[in-house]
C-alpha positions in Angstrom: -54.4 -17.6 -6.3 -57.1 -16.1 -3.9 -58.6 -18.8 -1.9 -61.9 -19.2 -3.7 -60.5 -20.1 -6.7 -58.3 -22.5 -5.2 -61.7 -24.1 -3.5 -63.4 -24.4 -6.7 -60.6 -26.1 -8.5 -60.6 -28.5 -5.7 -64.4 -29.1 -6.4 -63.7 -29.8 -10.2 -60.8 -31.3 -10.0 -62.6 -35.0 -10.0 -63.4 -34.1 -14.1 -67.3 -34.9 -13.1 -69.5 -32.4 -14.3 -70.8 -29.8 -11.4 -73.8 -27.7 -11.8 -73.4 -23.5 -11.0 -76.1 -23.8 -8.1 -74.4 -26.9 -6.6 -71.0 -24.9 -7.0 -72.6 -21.7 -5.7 -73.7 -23.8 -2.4 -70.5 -25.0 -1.8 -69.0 -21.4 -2.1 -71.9 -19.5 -0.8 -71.6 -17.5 -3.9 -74.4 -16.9 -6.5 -74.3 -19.5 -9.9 -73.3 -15.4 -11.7 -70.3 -15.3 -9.1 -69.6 -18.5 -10.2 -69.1 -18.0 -13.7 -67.2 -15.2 -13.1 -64.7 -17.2 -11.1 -64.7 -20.1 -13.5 -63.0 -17.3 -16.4 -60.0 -17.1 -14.2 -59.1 -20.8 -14.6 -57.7 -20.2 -18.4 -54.4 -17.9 -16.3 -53.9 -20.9 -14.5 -53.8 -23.2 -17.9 -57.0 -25.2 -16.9 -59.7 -25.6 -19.8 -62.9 -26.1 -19.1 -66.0 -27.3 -20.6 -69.3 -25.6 -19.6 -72.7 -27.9 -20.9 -76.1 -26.2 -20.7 -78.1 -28.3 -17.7 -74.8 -30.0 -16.9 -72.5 -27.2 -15.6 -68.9 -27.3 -15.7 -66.0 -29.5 -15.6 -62.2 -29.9 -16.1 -62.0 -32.0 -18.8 -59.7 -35.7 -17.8 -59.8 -34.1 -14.3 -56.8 -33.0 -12.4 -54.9 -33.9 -9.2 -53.2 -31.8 -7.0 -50.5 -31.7 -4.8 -51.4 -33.1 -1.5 -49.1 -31.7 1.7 -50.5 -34.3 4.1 -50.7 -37.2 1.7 -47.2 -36.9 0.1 -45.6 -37.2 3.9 -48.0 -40.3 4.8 -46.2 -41.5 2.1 -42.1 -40.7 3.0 -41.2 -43.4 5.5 -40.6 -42.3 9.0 -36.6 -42.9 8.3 -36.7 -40.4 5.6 -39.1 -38.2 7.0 -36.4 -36.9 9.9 -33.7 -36.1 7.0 -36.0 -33.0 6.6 -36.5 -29.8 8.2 -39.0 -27.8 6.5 -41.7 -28.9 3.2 -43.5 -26.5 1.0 -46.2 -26.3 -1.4 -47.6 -23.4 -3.9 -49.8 -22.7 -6.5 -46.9 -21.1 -8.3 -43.6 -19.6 -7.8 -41.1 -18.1 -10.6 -39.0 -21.0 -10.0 -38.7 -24.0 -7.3 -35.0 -23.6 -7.5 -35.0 -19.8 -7.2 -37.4 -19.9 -4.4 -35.0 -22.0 -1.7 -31.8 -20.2 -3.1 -33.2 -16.3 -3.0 -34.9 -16.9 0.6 -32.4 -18.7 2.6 -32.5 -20.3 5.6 -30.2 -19.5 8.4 -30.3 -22.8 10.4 -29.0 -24.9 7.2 -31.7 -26.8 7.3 -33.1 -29.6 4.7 -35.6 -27.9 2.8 -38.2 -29.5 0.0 -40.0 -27.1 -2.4 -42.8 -28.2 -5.2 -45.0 -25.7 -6.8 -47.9 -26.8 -9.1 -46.9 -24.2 -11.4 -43.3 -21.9 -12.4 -43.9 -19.0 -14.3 -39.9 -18.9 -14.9 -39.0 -22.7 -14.8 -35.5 -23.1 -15.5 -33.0 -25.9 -17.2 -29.0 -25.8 -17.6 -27.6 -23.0 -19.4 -30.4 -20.8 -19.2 -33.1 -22.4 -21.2 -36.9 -22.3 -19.9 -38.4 -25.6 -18.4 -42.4 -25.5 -19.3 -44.3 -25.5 -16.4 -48.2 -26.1 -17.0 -50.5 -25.6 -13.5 -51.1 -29.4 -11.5 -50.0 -31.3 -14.8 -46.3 -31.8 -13.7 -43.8 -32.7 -10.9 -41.7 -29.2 -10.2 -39.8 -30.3 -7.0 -36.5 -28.5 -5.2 -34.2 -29.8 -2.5 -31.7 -27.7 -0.7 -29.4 -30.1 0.9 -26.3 -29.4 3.2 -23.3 -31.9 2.1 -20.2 -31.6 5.2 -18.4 -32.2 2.1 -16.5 -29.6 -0.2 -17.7 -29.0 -3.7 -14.8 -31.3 -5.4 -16.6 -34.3 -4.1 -19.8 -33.3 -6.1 -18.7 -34.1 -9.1 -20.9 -37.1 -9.7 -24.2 -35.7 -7.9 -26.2 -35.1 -10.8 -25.7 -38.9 -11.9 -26.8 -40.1 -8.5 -30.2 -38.4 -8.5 -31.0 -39.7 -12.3 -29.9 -42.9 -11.3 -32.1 -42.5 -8.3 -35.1 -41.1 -10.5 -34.7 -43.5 -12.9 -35.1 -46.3 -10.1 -37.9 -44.8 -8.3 -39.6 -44.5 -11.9 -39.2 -48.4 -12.0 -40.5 -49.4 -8.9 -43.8 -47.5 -9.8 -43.8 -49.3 -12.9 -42.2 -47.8 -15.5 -41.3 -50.6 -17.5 -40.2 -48.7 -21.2 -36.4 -48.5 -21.3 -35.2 -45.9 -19.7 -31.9 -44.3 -20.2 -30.0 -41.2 -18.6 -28.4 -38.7 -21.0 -25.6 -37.1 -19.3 -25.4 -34.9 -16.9 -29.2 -34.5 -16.6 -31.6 -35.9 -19.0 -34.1 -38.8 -18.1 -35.3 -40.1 -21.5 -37.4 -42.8 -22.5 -37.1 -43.8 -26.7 -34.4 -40.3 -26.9 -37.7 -39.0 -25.9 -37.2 -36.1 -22.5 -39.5 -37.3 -19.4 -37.4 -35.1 -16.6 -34.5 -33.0 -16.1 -32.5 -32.5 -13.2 -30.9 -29.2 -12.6 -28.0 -28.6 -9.9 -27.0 -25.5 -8.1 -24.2 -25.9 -5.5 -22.9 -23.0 -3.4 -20.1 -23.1 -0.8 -16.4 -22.8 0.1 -13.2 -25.0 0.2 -12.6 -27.5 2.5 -16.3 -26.8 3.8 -19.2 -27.8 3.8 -21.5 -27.4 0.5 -25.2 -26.7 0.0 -27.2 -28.3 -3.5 -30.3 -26.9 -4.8 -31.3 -30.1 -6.3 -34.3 -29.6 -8.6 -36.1 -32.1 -10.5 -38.5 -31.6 -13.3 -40.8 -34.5 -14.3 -43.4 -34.6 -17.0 -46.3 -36.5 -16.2 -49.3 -35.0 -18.2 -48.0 -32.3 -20.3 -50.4 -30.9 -23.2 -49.8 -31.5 -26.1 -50.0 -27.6 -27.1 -47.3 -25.4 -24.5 -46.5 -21.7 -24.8 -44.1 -21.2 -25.4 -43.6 -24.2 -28.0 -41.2 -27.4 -26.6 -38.3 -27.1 -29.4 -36.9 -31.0 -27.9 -38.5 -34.1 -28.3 -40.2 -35.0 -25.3 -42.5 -37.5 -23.8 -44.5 -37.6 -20.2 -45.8 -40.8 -17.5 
């Protein structure tokens, strides 16, 4: 996404209607450049609605992922359990991006993208991944344990979803479906998918990735084949 475009989504983003000249003088671009930009929005699955006299909008508004807000919000304690954090506008896959570009320190690494053009579940199958609608978030951990004494992380971080979920409010019943299916009514609201890589009696490293729908649309390409539901 070139920088521009990234600009003017911020600028719509609040779902109030914004005229091409007042665009234009925020972009020092012309209200012709603007419309221009505004037909690159549909690659990055954002409609929008253009009103003669109004100017444009993004429909319900969107919010995106916020680097400095989302640490202000991870308490000093858990803030130090982490090396490195990273945002983009897309990647192929959270997972795939910590796992195909390691890091030789071993460091704790978190990865969330506002949009995977090759999101991934267990087995194989594709995990829709709709620009700033959804949560697409990767750890890579380092465990000093071996992989034996795994067994039972994929439970632990539902159960840990599941809680988090509640504290924010979530009040239907939630219920885990094992090994990684968070489900309100039988109804999918995330997924957890776990990678672990090391050696016997050593130490182990998890790519921990966590996929949570909070505003998919209704219409997805390709089609959801799985009941499903979002926050």
């Amino acid at each position: 996404m070139t920088e521009t475009l990234k600009k003017l989504i911020c600028l719509l983003q609040d779902g109030q209607f914004h005229s091409g000249e007042q665009l234009g003088k925020e972009l020092g671009l012309t209200r012709s450049a603007i419309w221009k930009l505004t037909k690159q929005l549909s690659a990055w699955d954002l409609s929008l609605e253009s009103v003669p006299n109004k100017g444009y909008r993004i429909p319900g508004g969107i919010t995106l992922l916020d680097k400095d807000k989302i640490i202000s919000l991870i308490s000093p304690e858990q803030r130090v359990l982490f090396d490195s954090f990273e945002i983009f506008d897309s990647l192929p896959s959270t997972n795939d991006h910590l796992a195909h570009n390691p890091d030789p320190r071993k460091i704790n690494r978190i990865c969330l993208a506002e949009k995977q053009t090759k999101g991934k579940g267990r087995r194989g199958r594709s995990w829709t991944s709709p620009f700033a609608k959804n949560i697409y978030l990767s750890l890579q951990w380092h465990f000093s344990r071996d992989l034996s004494e795994l067994a039972g992380l994929s439970l632990a971080i539902s159960i840990s979803v599941v809680e988090t979920l509640k504290e924010w409010g979530i009040h239907q019943t939630l219920g885990i479906k094992w090994p990684n299916d968070i489900l309100v009514d039988n109804q999918k609201l995330a997924g957890i998918l776990i990678e672990l890589s090391g050696e016997a009696h050593d130490s182990t490293s998890a790519i921990i990735g966590i996929g949570l729908n909070v505003h998919m649309p209704i219409a997805t390409e390709p089609p959801i084949t799985q009941e499903w539901t979002d926050l």
